[in-house]
TORLOMI-471659 format. One record per residue (C-alpha): residue in one letter; x, y, z. Coordinates in steps of 0.1 Angstrom, whole numbers, plus 5000, padded with zeros to 4 digits. Each point is the difference from the previous one (the first is absolute). Layout:
['a',[X,Y,Z]],
...
END
This chain:
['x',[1686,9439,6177]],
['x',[4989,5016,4969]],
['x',[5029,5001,4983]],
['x',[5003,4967,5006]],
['x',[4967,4991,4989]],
['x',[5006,5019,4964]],
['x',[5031,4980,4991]],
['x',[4979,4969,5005]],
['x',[4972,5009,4984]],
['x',[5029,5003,4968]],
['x',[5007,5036,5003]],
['x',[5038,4998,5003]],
['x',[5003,4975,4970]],
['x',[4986,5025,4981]],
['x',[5022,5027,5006]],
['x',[5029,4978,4998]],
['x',[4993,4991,4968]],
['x',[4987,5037,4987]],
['x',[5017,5025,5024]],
['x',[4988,5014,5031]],
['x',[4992,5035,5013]],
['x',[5025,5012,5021]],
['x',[5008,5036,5011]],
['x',[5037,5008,5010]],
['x',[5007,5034,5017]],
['x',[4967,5012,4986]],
['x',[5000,4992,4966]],
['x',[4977,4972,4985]],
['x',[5012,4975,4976]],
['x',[4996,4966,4984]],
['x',[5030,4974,5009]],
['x',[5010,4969,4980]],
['x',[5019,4987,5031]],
['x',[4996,4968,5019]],
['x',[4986,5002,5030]],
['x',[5021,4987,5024]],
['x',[4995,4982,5037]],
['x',[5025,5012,5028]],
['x',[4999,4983,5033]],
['x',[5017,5019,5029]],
['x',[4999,5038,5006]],
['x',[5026,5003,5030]],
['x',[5029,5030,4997]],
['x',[5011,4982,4963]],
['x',[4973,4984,4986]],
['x',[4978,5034,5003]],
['x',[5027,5021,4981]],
['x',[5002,4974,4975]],
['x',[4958,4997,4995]],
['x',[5002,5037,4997]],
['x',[5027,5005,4973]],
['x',[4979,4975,4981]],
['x',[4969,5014,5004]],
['x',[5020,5034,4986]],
['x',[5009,4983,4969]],
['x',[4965,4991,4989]],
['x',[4995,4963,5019]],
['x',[4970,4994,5018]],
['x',[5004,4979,5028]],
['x',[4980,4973,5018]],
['x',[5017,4999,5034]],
['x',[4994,4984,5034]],
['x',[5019,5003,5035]],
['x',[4993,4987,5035]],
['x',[4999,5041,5009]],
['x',[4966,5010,4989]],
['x',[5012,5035,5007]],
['x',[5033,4993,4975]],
['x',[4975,4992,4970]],
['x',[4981,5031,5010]],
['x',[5025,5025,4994]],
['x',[5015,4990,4971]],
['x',[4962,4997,4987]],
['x',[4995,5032,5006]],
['x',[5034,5012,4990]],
['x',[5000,5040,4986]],
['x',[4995,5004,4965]],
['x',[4991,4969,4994]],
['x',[4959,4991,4994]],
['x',[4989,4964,4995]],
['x',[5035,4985,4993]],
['x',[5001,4976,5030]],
['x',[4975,4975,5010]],
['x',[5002,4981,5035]],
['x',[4992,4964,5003]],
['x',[4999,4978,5031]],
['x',[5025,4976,4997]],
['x',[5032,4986,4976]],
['x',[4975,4978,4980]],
['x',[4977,5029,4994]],
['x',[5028,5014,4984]],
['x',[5011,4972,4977]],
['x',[4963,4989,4989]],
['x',[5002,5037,4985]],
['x',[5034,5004,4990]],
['x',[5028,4976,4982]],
['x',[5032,5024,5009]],
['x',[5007,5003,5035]],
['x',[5026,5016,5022]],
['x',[5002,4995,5040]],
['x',[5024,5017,5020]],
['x',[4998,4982,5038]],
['x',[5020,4999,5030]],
['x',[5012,4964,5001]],
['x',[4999,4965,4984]],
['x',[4970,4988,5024]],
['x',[4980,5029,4990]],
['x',[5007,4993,4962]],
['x',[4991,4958,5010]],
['x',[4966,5016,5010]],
['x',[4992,5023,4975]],
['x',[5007,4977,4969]],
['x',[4987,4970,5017]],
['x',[4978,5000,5025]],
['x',[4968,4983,4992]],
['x',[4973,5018,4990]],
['x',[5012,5036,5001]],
['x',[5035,4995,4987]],
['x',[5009,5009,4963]],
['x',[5007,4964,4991]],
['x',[4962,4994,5010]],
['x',[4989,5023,4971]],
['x',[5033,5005,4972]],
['x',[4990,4999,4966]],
['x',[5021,4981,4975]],
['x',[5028,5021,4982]],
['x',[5000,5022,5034]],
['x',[5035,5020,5008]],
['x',[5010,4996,5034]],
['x',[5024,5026,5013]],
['x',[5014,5001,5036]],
['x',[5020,5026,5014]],
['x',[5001,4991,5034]],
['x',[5034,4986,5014]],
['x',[4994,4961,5009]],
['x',[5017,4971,5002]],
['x',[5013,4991,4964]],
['x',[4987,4965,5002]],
['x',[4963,5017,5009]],
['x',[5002,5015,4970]],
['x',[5008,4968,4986]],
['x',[4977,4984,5012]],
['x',[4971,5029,4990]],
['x',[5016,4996,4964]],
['x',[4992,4962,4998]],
['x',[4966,5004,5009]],
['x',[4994,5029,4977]],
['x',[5016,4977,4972]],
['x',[4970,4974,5013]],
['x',[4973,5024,4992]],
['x',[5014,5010,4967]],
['x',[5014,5034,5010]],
['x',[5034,5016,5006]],
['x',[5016,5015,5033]],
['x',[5027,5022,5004]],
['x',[5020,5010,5031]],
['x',[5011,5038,4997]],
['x',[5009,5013,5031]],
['x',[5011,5034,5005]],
['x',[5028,5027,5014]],
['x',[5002,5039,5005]],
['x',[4972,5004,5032]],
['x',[4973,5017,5003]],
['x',[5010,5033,4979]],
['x',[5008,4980,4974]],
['x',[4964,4982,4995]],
['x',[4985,5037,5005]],
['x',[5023,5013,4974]],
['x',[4995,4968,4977]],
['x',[5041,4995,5003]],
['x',[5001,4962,5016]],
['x',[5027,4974,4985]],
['x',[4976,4967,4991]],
['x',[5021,4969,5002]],
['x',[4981,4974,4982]],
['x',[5002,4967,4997]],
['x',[4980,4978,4973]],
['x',[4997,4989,4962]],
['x',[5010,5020,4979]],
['x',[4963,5008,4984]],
['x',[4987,5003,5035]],
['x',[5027,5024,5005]],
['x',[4995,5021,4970]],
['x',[4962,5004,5015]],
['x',[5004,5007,5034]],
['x',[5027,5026,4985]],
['x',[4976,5030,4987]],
['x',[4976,5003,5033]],
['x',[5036,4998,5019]],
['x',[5018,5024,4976]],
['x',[4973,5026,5013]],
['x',[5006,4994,5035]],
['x',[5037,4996,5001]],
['x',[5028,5016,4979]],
['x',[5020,4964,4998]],
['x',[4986,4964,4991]],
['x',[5030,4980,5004]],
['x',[4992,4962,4987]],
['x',[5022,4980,5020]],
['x',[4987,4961,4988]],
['x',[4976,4974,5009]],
['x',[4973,5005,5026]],
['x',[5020,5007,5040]],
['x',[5031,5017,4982]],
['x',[4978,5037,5009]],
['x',[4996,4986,5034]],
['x',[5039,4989,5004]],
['x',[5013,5037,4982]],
['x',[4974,5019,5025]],
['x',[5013,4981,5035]],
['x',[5036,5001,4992]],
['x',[4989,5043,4995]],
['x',[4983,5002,5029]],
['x',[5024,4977,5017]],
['x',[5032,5028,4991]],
['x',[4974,5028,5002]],
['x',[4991,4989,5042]],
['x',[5041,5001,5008]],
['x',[5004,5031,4982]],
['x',[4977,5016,5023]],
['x',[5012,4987,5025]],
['x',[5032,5011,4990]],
['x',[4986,5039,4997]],
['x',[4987,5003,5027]],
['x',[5031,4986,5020]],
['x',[5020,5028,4976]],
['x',[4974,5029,5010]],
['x',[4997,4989,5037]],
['x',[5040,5004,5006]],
['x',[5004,5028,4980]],
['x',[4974,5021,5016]],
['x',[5016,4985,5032]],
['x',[5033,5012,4988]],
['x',[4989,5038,4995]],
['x',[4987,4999,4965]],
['x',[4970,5014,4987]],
['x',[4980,4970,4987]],
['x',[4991,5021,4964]],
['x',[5038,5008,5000]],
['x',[5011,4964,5002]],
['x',[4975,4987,4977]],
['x',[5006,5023,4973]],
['x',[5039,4989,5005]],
['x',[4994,4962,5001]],
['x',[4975,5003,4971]],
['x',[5032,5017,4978]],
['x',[5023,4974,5012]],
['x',[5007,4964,4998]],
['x',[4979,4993,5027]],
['x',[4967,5012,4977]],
['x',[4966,4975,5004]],
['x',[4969,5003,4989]],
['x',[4989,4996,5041]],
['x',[5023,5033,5005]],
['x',[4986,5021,4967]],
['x',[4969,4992,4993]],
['x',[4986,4988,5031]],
['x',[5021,5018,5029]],
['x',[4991,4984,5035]],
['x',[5007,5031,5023]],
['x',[4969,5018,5000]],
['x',[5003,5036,4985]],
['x',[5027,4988,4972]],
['x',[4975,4999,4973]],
['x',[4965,5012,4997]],
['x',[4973,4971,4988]],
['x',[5016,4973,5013]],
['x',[4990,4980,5033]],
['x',[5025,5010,5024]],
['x',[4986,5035,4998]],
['x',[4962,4988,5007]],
['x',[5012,4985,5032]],
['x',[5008,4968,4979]],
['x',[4959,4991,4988]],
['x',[4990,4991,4964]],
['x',[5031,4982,4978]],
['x',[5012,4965,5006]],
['x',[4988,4985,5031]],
['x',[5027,4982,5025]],
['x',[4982,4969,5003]],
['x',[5000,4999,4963]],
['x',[5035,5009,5000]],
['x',[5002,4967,5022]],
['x',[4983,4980,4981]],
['x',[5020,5009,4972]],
['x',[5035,4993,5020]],
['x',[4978,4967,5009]],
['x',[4996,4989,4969]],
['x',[5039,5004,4987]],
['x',[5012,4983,5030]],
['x',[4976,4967,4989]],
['x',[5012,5004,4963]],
['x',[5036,5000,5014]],
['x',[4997,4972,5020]],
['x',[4983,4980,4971]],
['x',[5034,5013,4978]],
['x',[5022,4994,5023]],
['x',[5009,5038,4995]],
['x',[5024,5015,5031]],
['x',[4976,5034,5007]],
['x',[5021,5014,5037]],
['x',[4985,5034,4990]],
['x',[4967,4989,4990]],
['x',[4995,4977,5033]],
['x',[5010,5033,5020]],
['x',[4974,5021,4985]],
['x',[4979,4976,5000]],
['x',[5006,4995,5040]],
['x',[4997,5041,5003]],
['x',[4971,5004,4982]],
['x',[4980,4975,5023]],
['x',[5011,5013,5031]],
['x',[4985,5029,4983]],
['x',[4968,4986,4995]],
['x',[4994,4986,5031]],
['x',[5012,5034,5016]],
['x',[4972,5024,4989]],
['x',[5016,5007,4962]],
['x',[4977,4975,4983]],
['x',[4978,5026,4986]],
['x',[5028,5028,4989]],
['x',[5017,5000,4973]],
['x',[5031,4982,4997]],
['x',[5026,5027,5000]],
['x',[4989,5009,5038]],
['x',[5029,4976,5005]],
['x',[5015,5035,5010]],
['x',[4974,5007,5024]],
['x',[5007,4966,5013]],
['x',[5039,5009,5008]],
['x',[4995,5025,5019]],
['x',[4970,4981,5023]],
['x',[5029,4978,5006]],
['x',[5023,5024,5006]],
['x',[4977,5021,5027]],
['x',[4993,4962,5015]],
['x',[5035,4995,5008]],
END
């Protein structure tokens, strides 16, 4: 790739170190900030890459989706900000600050270590490592130590708020890390979120963002059991929401990201429940706070329920919709019976 070829012949040093020419909606200009790697261009990670990209980063990026790094390289109104590489080590022989957004903890195991192409193969000392996928806590650990090894830092920092948060750079970073690592990982998230929450050592971010998602999936659950029986009962389901979101039984699942389609406009349940936060991620999610609560020896009889009804969900045909089609999934059981 040519791009590719330039930064190795020095190209990207150079404009690290003196600025790079980057146009923004049109308008050329000189930028003194870092460029920065992002690995993983799904429904977040895109948003995120873009709101950087609108602040004056350039971004080396890489996904398994060729057609992901495509778009955002050829994103409107922006000309030569984003370079494509072709795999996570591309991206750290060029850059020492990297964010990944990924589905799961074996997908974060590959990308940071696999041999060869992962970005452990090619870090540069003093790199900045920061994750915002949601993994196991002791994955992140465990990335952390070997980051220490190669005389870099790691941070987790997952993330809350969905997808119309990342678009609107409005995501809640929970981070977990040293306190210096922290303070840098904080401006680049700062730009794509609206709160950086430092909640301790490395895995505290992980533990703050599955005891969130953990409430969040029997919420929803919750909703759309509340919708479901009201409309059931005679009440029109805008009527009922606008009722429950003025009364005690107020959520951010019922306000913000209503799951009876036609509610609210721009969410999921009124696109036939496509784009947002994925079931099967949902799962994994529920997953991963039933593990952490077995390790604790923490009672979770809510936690293990939604857990239980988000993978009957999954293996039912939901894997792929977003999570509040819990809804949908009600009444499939209700026309089953």
């Amino acid at each position: 790739m040519y791009f590719y070829s330039c930064a190795r012949a020095g190209y990207i040093n150079m404009n690290h170190m003196y600025g790079y020419r980057c146009s923004i909606n049109g308008v050329k200009h000189m930028s003194s900030l870092e460029t920065l790697g992002f690995i993983g261009l799904g429904n977040m990670g895109n948003h995120m890459a873009r709101n950087l990209v609108k602040k004056g980063h350039k971004l080396v990026v890489f996904d398994v989706s060729k057609n992901a790094m495509k778009t955002i390289e050829n994103m409107e109104g922006c000309e030569n900000c984003v370079q494509t590489v072709n795999s996570p080590a591309d991206v750290a022989a060029q850059c020492k600050h990297i964010i990944t957004m990924l589905p799961a903890t074996q997908h974060v195991q590959e990308v940071y270590t696999s041999r060869g192409t992962g970005i452990f193969s090619a870090i540069q000392e003093n790199s900045l490592l920061v994750d915002s996928s949601t993994i196991d806590p002791a994955a992140s650990q465990e990335m952390a130590a070997i980051a220490s090894e190669k005389d870099s830092s790691y941070v987790d920092a997952p993330v809350s708020g969905g997808v119309n948060a990342a678009r609107d750079a409005a995501l809640t970073f929970m981070v977990g890390g040293a306190p210096k690592s922290f303070e840098m990982a904080q401006k680049y998230l700062s730009v794509m979120g609206r709160n950086v929450v430092h909640c301790g050592p490395v895995g505290t971010g992980q533990a703050a963002k599955i005891c969130n998602n953990m409430l969040l999936g029997i919420s929803m659950i919750g909703t759309s059991e509340a919708m479901n029986l009201g409309k059931k009962l005679g009440l029109e389901p805008k009527l009922l929401a606008k009722i429950l979101n003025t009364s005690s039984g107020r959520c951010w699942s019922s306000e913000v990201y209503n799951p009876c389609p036609g509610v609210l406009d721009g969410v999921p349940s009124s696109n036939n429940y496509y784009g947002g936060f994925g079931t099967a991620l949902m799962t994994k999610d529920l997953g991963l706070a039933n593990n952490a609560a077995t390790v604790t020896k923490s009672p979770i009889p809510m936690g293990s329920l939604a857990h239980q009804i988000y993978r009957i969900m999954t293996s039912s045909g939901y894997a792929g919709k977003d999570f509040s089609s819990a809804y949908k999934f009600l009444q499939d059981q209700e026309d089953k019976s």
